[in-house]
C-alpha positions as CSV (number, residue, x, y, z in Angstrom):
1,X,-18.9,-17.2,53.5
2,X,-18.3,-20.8,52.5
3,X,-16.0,-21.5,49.1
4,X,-18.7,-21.5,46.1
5,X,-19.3,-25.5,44.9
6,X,-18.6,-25.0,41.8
7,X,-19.6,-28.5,41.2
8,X,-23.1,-27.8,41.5
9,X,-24.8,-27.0,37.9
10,X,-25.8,-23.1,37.0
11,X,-29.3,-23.0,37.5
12,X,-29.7,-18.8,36.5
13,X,-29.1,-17.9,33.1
14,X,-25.6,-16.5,32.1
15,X,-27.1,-13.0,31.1
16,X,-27.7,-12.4,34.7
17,X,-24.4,-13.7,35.9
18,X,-22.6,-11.2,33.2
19,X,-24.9,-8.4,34.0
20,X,-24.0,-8.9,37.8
21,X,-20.5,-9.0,37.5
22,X,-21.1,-5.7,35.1
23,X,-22.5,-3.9,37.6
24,X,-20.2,-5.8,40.9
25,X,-16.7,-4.5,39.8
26,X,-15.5,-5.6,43.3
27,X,-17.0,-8.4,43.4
28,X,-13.9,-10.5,42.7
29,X,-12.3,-8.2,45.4
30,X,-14.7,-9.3,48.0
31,X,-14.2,-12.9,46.8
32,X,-10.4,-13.5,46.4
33,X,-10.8,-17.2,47.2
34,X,-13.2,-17.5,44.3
35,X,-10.4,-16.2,42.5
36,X,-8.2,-19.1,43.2
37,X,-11.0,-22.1,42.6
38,X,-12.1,-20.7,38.9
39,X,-10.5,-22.9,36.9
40,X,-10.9,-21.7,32.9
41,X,-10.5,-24.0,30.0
42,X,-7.0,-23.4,28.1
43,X,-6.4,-24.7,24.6
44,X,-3.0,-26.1,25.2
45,X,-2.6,-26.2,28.8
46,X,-6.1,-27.9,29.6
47,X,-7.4,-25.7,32.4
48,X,-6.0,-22.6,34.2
49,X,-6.8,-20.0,36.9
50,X,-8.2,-16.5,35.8
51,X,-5.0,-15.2,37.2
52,X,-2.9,-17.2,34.9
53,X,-5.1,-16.7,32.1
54,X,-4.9,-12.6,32.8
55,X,-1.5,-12.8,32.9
56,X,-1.0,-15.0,29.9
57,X,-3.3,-12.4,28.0
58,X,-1.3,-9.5,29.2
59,X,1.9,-11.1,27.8
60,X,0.6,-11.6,24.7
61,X,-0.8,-7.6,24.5
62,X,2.7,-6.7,25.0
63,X,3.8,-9.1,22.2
64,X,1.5,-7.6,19.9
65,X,2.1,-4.0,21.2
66,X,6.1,-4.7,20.6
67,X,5.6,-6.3,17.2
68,X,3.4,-2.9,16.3
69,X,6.1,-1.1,17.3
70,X,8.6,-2.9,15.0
71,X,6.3,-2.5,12.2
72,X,5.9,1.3,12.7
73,X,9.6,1.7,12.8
74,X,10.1,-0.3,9.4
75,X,7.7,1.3,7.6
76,X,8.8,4.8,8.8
77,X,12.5,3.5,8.0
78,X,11.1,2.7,4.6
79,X,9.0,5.9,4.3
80,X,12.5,8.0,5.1
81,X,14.6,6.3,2.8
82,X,11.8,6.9,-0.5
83,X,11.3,10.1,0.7
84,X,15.4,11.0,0.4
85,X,15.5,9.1,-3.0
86,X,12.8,11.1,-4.4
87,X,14.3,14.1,-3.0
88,X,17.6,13.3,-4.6
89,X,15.9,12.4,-8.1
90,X,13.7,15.7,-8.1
91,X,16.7,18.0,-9.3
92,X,18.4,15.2,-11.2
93,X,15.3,15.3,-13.6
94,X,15.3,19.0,-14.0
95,X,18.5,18.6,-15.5
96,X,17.9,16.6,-18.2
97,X,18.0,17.3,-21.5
98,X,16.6,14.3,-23.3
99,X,13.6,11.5,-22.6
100,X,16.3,8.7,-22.8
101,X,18.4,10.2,-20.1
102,X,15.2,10.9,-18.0
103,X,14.3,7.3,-18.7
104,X,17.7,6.4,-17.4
105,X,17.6,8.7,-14.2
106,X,13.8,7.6,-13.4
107,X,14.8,4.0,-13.5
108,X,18.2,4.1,-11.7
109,X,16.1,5.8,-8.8
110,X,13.1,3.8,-8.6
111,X,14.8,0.4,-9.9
112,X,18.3,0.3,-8.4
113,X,17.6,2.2,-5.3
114,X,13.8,1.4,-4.4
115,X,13.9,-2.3,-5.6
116,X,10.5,-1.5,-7.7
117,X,10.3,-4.1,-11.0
118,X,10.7,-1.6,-13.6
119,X,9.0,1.7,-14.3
120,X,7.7,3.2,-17.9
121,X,6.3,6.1,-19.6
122,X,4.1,5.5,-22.3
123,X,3.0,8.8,-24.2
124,X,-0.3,10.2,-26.1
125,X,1.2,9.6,-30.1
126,X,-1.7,11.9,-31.1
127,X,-0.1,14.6,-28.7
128,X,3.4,14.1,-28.9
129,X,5.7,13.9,-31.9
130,X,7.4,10.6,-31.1
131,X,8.5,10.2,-34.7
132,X,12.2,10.3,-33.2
133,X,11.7,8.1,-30.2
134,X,11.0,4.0,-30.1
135,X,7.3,2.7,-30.9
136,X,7.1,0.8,-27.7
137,X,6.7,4.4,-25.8
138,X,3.7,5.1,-27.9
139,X,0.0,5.1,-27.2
140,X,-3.1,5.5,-29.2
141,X,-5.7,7.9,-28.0
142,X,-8.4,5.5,-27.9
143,X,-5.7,3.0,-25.7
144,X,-5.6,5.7,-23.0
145,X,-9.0,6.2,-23.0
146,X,-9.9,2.6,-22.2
147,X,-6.9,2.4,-19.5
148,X,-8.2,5.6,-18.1
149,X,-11.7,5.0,-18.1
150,X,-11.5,1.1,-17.2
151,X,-8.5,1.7,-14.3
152,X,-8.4,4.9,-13.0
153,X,-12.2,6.5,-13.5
154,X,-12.7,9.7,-11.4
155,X,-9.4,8.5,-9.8
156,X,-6.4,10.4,-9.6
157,X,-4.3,6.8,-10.0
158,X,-4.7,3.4,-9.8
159,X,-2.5,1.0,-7.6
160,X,-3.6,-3.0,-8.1
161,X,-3.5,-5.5,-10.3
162,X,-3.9,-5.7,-14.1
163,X,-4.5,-7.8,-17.2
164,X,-1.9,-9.4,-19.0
165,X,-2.9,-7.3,-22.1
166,X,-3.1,-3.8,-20.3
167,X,0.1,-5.0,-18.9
168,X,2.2,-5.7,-22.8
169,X,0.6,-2.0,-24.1
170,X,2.6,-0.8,-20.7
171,X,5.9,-2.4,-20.2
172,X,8.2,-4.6,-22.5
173,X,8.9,-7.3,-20.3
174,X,5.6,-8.1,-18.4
175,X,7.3,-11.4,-16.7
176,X,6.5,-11.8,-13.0
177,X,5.1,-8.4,-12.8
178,X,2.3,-9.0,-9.9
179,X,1.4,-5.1,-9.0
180,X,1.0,-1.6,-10.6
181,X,1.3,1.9,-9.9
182,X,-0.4,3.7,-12.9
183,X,-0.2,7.3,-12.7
184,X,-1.8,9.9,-15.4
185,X,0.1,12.4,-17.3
186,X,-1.6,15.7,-17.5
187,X,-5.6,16.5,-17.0
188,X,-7.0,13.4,-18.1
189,X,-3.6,11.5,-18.9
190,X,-4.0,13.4,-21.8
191,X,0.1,13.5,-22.0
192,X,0.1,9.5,-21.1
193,X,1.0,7.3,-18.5
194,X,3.6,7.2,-15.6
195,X,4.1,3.2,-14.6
196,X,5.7,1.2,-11.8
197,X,5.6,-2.2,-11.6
198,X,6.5,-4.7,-8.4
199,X,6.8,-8.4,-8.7
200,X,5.2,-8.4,-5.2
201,X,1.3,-8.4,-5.0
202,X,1.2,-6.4,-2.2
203,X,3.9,-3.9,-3.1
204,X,1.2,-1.5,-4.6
205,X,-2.6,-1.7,-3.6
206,X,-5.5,0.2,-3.2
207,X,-5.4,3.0,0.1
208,X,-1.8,3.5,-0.1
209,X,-0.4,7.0,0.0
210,X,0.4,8.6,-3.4
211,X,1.7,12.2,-2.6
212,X,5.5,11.7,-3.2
213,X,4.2,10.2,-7.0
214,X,2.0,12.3,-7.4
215,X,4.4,15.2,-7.1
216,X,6.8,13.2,-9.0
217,X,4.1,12.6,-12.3
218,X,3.7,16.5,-12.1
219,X,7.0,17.0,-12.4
220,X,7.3,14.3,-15.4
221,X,4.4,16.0,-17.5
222,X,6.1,19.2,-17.1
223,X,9.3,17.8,-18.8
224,X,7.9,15.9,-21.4
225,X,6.3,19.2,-22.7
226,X,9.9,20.4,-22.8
227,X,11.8,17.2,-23.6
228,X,9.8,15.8,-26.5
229,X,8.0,17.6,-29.8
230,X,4.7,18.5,-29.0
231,X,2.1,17.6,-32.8
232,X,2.3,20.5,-34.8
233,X,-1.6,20.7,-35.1
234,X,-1.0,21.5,-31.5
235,X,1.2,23.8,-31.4
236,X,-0.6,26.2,-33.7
């Protein structure tokens, strides 16, 4: 058979050409010169064979295949190294014997060593006793009920952004803070809120895994109930 003139205009419709080739798998195979004449336009290098183009797109899989790779071992790098700091921090907070020094230990592990922003506790003033501790770690009731309901839902956390005045009832310094981890205290947050903050938008979003906080909040709840003065109409 004669070289195709490719010169010549198509005069069958592409459908049948694709469903052809579908069903001709070796039709390229009993055709090699074919191979050689098809010449398919190329953004950069104007026009190229199919062999150059199946190359060039089998370089470029590998590319992306290696730069998966990469990504994988960062993030399971990453994952490792939070996963030993939390382990480490675990007992560290089941030694203290105060809310300031497990405000200290808490940041020093989540600030220092994990690079987050800052972190925070804010606690239920209508639960707790927090006659002895600052104002800025109280909350109102009716303030955890709106972040609770508003944030987190039927949720078991929220991870995201938040307003600027959700964000000053939550932290001291709100400056350049661009994403939050809010994480409930007790059924309901009914003890508060566990917060960390990242000045990176991406640091904390929606779909990312929450077990090692989670774990970490339960722990937290537990202490507080231990750490700080419970309200007396509670305790009868």
């Amino acid at each position: 058979m004669s070289d195709f003139d490719l010169s010549q205009p198509l005069l069958i419709d592409e459908t049948l050409v694709l469903e052809f080739l579908l069903d001709n798998p070796d039709f390229f195979m009993r055709h090699p010169q074919l191979i050689k004449q098809l010449r398919l336009p190329h953004k950069e290098k104007g026009a190229v064979s199919l062999v150059e183009l199946q190359v060039q797109r089998l370089r470029d899989k590998v590319l992306s295949l290696e730069q998966e790779i990469t990504d994988l071992m960062m993030v399971a790098s990453l994952n490792e190294r939070i996963y030993h700091v939390y382990v480490d921090l675990l007992p560290d907070l089941m030694a203290c014997d105060s809310f300031a020094e497990l405000q200290h230990r808490l940041s020093r592990a989540l600030v220092d060593d994990l690079g987050v922003a800052c972190v925070s506790l804010r606690l239920n003033q209508q639960y707790f006793d927090l006659t002895e501790l600052s104002p800025e770690f109280a909350l109102e009731q009716e303030q955890i009920e709106r972040i609770r309901v508003t944030r987190l839902s039927h949720q078991p956390h929220y991870f995201g952004r938040m307003t600027k005045g959700e964000l000053e009832l939550l932290f001291n310094d709100i400056d350049g803070l661009a994403s939050v981890a809010l994480m409930p205290l007790g059924h309901n947050a009914e003890l508060g809120f566990f917060v960390a903050a990242s000045h990176d938008a991406d640091h904390y979003v929606a779909g990312m895994d929450s077990l090692l906080l989670t774990q970490l909040c339960q722990v937290i709840g537990s202490l507080m109930l231990r750490l700080v003065p419970v309200q007396e109409q509670r305790c009868g």
